[in-house]
N, C-alpha and C positions, 0 to 999 in steps of 0.2 A: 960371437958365440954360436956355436951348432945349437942341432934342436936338443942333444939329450943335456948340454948345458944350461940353457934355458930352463928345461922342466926340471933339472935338478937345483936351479936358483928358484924358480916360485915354488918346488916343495919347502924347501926351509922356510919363505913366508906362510903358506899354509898350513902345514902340516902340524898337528899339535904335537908339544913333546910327552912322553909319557906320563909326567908330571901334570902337566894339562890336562891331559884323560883321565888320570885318577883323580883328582879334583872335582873333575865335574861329573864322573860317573858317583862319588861319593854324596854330591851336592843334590845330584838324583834319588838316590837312597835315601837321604834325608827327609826329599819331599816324600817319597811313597811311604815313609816309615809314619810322617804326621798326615796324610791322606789316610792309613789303615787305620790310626787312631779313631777317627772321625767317622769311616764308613763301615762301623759296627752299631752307627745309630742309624746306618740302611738296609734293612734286608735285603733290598732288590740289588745292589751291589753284588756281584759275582767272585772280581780277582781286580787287579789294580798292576798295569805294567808298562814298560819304558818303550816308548817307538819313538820311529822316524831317526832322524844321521845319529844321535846318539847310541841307540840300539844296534846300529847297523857299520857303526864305526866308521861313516862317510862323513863326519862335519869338518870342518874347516877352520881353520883359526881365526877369530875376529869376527864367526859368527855363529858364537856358541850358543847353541839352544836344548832345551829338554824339554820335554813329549811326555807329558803321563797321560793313560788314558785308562778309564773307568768302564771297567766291564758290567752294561746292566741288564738283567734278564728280558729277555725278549718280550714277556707278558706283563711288563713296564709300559705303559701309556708317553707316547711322545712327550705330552705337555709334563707330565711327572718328572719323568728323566730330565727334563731341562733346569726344570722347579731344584731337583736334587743336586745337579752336576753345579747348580750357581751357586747351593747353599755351601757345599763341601769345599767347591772351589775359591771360594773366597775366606772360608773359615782357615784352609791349608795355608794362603798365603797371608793373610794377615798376621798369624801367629810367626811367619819366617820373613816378616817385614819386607813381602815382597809386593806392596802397592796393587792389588789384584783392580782389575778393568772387565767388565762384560764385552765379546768381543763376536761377532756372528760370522758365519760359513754358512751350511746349509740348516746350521743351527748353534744355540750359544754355548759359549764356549767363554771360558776365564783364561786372563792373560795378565802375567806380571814378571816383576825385573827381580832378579837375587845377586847382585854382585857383578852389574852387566851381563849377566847371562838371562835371557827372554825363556819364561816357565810358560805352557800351556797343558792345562787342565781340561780334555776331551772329551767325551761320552760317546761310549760303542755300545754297540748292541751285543752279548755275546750271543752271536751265530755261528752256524755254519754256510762256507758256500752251498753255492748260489742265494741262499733264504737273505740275503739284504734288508734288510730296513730302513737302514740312514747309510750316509756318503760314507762316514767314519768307521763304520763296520769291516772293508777291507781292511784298513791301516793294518790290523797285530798278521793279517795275510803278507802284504806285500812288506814287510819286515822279512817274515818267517822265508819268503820266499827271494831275499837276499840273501838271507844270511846261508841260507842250505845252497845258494849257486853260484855265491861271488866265491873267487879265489881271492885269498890275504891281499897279495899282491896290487890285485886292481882294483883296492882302494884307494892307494895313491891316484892312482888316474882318474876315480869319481872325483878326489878333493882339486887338482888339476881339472877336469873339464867345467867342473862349479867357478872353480876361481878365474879361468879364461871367460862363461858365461857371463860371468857377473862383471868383468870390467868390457866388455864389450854390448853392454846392456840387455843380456835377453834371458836371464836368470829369475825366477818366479812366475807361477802359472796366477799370483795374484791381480785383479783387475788393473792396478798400475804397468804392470808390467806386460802382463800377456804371453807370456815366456815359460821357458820350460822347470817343472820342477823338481826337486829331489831325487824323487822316486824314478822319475820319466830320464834324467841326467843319469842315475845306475842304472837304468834298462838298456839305455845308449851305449853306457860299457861294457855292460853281459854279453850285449850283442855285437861287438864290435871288438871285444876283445882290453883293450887299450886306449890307451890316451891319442898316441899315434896313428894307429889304425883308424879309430872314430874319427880324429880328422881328416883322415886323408878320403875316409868315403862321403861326410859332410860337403867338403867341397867339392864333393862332383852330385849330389842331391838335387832333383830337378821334380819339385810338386805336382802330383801329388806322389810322394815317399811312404811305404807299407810296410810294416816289419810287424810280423806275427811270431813271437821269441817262442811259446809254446806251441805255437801248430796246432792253433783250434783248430781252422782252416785248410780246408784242402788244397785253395786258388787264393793268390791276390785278388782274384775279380769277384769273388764272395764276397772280402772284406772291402774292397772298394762299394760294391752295393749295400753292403751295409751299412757305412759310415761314407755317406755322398757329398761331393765338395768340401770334404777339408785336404788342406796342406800336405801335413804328417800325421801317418795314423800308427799308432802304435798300440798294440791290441794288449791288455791287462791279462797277464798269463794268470792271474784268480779270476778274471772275471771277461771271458770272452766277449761279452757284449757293449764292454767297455774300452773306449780310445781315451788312452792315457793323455795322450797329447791335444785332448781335446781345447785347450784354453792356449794354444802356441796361436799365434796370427801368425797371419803370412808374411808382413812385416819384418819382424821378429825372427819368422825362419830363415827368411832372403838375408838379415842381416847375420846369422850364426853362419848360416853356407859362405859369404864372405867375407868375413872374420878371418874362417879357417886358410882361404885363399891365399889372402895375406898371409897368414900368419907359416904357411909349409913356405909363399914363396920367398919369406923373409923373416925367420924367426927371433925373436925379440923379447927379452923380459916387459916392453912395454905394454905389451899383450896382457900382462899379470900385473901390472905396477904401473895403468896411465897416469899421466901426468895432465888436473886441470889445465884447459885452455882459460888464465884469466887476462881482459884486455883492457890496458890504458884507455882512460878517457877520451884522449886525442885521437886515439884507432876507431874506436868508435862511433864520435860524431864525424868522422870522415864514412866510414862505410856506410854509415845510417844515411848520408847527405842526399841521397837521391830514392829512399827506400821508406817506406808507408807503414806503422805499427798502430794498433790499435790495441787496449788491453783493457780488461775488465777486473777490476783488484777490489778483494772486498774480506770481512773478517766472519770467521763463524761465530757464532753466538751461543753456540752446545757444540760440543765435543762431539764426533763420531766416528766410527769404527771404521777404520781404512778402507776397507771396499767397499761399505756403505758409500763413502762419502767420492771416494775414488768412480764408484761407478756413477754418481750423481752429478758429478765434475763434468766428465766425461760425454753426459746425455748434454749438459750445458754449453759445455765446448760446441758443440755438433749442433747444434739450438741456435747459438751466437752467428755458428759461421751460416747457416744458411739463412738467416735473416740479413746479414749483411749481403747474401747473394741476391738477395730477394728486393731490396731497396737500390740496387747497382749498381756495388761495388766486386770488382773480382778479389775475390781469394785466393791467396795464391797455397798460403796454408797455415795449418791452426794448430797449438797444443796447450797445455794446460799444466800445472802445478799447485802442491800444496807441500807444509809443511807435516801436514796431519795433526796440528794441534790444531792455530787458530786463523793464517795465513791463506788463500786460494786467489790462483790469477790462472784468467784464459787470455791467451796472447794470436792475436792474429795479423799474418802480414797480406796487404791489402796494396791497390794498387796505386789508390790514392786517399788523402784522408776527407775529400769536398766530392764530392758527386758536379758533374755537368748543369749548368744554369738550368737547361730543360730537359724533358724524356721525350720519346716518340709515342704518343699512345695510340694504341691500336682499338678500332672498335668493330662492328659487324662486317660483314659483305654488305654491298650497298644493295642488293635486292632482298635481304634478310628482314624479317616485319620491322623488326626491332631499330632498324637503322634509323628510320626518323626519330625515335626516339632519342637515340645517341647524340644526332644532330640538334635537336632543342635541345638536348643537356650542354652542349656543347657551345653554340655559337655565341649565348652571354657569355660564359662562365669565365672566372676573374680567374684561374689558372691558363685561360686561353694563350697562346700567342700566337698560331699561325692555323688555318684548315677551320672546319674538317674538307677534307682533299680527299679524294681516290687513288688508290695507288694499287694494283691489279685485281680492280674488287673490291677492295677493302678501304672503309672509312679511317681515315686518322686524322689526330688533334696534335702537333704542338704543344706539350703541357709544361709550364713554370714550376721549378722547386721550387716550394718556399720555404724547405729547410733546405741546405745542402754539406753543411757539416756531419762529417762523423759520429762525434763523439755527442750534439744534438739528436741524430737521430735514432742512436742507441738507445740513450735515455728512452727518448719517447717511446721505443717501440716497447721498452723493457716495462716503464710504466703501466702502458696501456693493456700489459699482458696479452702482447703480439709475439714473444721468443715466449719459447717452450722451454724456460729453465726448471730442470729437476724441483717437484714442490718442495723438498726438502731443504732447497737454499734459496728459494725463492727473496723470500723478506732481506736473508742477507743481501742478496746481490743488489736489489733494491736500496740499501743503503752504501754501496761499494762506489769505488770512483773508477771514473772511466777516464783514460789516460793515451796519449799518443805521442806521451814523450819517453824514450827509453831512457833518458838523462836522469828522467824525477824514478823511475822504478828501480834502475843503479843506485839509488839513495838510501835501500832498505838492502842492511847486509845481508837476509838471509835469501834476498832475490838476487843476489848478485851475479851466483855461479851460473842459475839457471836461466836468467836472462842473455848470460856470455854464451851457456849453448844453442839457447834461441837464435840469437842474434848469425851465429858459424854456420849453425844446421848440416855439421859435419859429422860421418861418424866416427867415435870415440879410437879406433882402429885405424883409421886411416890418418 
């Protein structure tokens, strides 16, 4: 298949049919119609209207979402606005059997399901630019400011760069992901034109990458000083002091920049349509035969909000690994998963799963006061086994482990409140099991996929 074949096979998986759009723009009129009901018992209430891909006619099939957002008067008290967007929001969806959830951003926000399709219930400030207040105050802007510069056309190419994003994993500016979002994915098209053209200059992107679509700016080198050491800066044509692409890693960008590589220099619906890598048992303990896993598997015990909990994971990953570097062991590298109900494992590959019989401890320079010191500590002590010796300068001891197991000395350190795990899953993990066998975590299905990508640590594209 050429490339305009390709893009015209993953349009027909994407692309909704008319049928689909009316549906779910109707199912959006429903909620705003029992939203106005309800916010005539709030004055501060403004207007009440539809944002993000729905309004903007970028969503994609299979991941149908509505956007309502509550317009409330500026001289609204933060804490108020919150108090009111949870009572509405949850009165709206209860009555349309849509299971509503408190869900947090830079503030709360109600979240629930109508028929597989994801409702969120928002709170804006109605202003005008620049006068901001909360995050959510652009949104009804950069709506407005699609909708007045996309041509019809290249919206196919928003629902295409979404749907190549997303199977090559770098799709959501949300804490799991790190990646680019909606909004940040149509500004990519405004500015580039197309589906093709966006790719074709992707793959030649070399960080840091600057696109200023309204021309606050007179220099890139303005907007580079302004926004120092990130990747991609892509400047918010509402809001010039704002980098849209603020939450993309670098990561994330090097993997879209080669994505696209691939994907000009061999186009392929599997770009839109991969296919899990899942792998027999047999394949497995053959590749694992000479390779070191360590894993931390434990259950939440409250529910929590995806990026609450997503960036709590996260701080614990990075906690785990450098405790492990810290008792020594080398990392080689670490990631983490949840299901977001009640499911969380950080997995690290190590180099081995026992540490060395003993360490070299180092202690003063031997003219340093303290060195005699060192050496009365030293020359009983029941971890001794060889020294203290000089070695240029410097005092050392020979010291015996007397753990030297992994999965011993995680415990301990995790007990002792030596890892820095996130307080908020502290206790859980504290009752989690510590695991170094990838055979026993293949035994729980909903680990199965994510372990087989652990285990590959390929990307999804190649």
């Amino acid at each position: 298949m050429n490339m305009d074949e390709v893009l015209n096979e993953a349009l027909k998986l994407y692309k909704p049919t008319e049928e689909e759009e009316k549906n779910l723009s109707n199912l959006a009129e429903k909620i705003i119609h029992q939203a106005e009901r309800y916010s005539s018992s709030y004055p501060s209430i403004r207007k009440i209207t539809i944002e993000g891909s729905l309004a903007k006619k970028t969503w994609i099939k299979g991941k149908e979402e509505v956007d309502i957002f509550i317009h409330f008067n500026p001289e609204v008290s933060r804490e108020e606005m919150e108090k009111q967007i949870t009572e509405l929001g949850f009165k709206t969806l209860d009555d349309l059997d849509g299971k509503p959830r408190l869900m947090y951003a830079e503030h709360p926000y109600v979240e629930g399901r109508i028929n597989k399709v994801v409702v969120n219930i928002v709170a804006c400030y109605n202003v005008s630019p620049p006068n901001w207040l909360s995050a959510t105050d652009r949104t009804p802007y950069h709506t407005r400011y699609i909708l007045d510069n996309m041509r019809e056309e290249a919206r196919d190419s928003v629902r295409l760069m979404k749907a190549f994003m997303t199977c090559c994993g770098v799709y959501g500016a949300e804490i799991k992901v790190r990646g680019f979002s909606g909004y940040l994915t149509e500004l990519l098209i405004l500015y580039y034109e197309d589906f093709n053209k966006a790719v074709e200059e992707i793959s030649r992107w070399r960080p840091p990458i600057i696109i200023d679509i309204a021309k606050h700016y007179s220099s890139l080198d303005e907007v580079s000083k302004l926004f120092p050491n990130q990747p991609l800066i892509v400047v918010d044509p509402v809001d010039r002091y704002r980098n849209v692409a603020s939450a993309v890693s670098e990561e994330k960008l090097c993997r879209l920049v080669l994505a696209s590589r691939f994907f000009l220099k061999s186009p392929s619906i599997r770009f839109f349509k991969p296919k899990p890598r899942v792998f027999k048992r047999a394949y497995i303990k053959r590749i694992m035969k000479n390779r070191r896993i360590v894993g931390l598997s434990f259950r939440l015990s409250k529910w929590k909000p995806p990026d609450v909990l997503w960036g709590e994971l996260r701080k614990s990953e990075e906690a785990v690994k450098n405790t492990l570097k810290r008792l020594g062991f080398q990392v080689y590298r670490t990631d983490s998963w949840t299901d977001e109900e009640k499911i969380c494992l950080i997995l690290c590959e190590i180099n081995d799963d026992k540490l060395p019989y003993a360490r070299l401890h180092q202690g003063p320079p031997a003219h340093h006061p303290n060195s005699l010191e060192f050496i009365e500590k030293w020359k009983n002590h029941p971890e001794r086994l060889a020294g203290p010796w000089i070695e240029d300068s410097r005092l050392y001891v020979l010291r015996a482990e007397q753990i030297t197991d992994v999965k011993k000395l995680l415990r301990r350190e995790i007990q002792e409140g030596r890892v820095s795990i996130a307080k908020g899953l502290l206790e859980d993990v504290k009752k989690g099991k510590i695991v170094t066998s990838i055979e026993d975590l293949m035994k729980d299905g909903k680990l199965k996929a994510y372990v087989n990508e652990f285990i590959e640590a390929r990307l999804p594209f190649i």
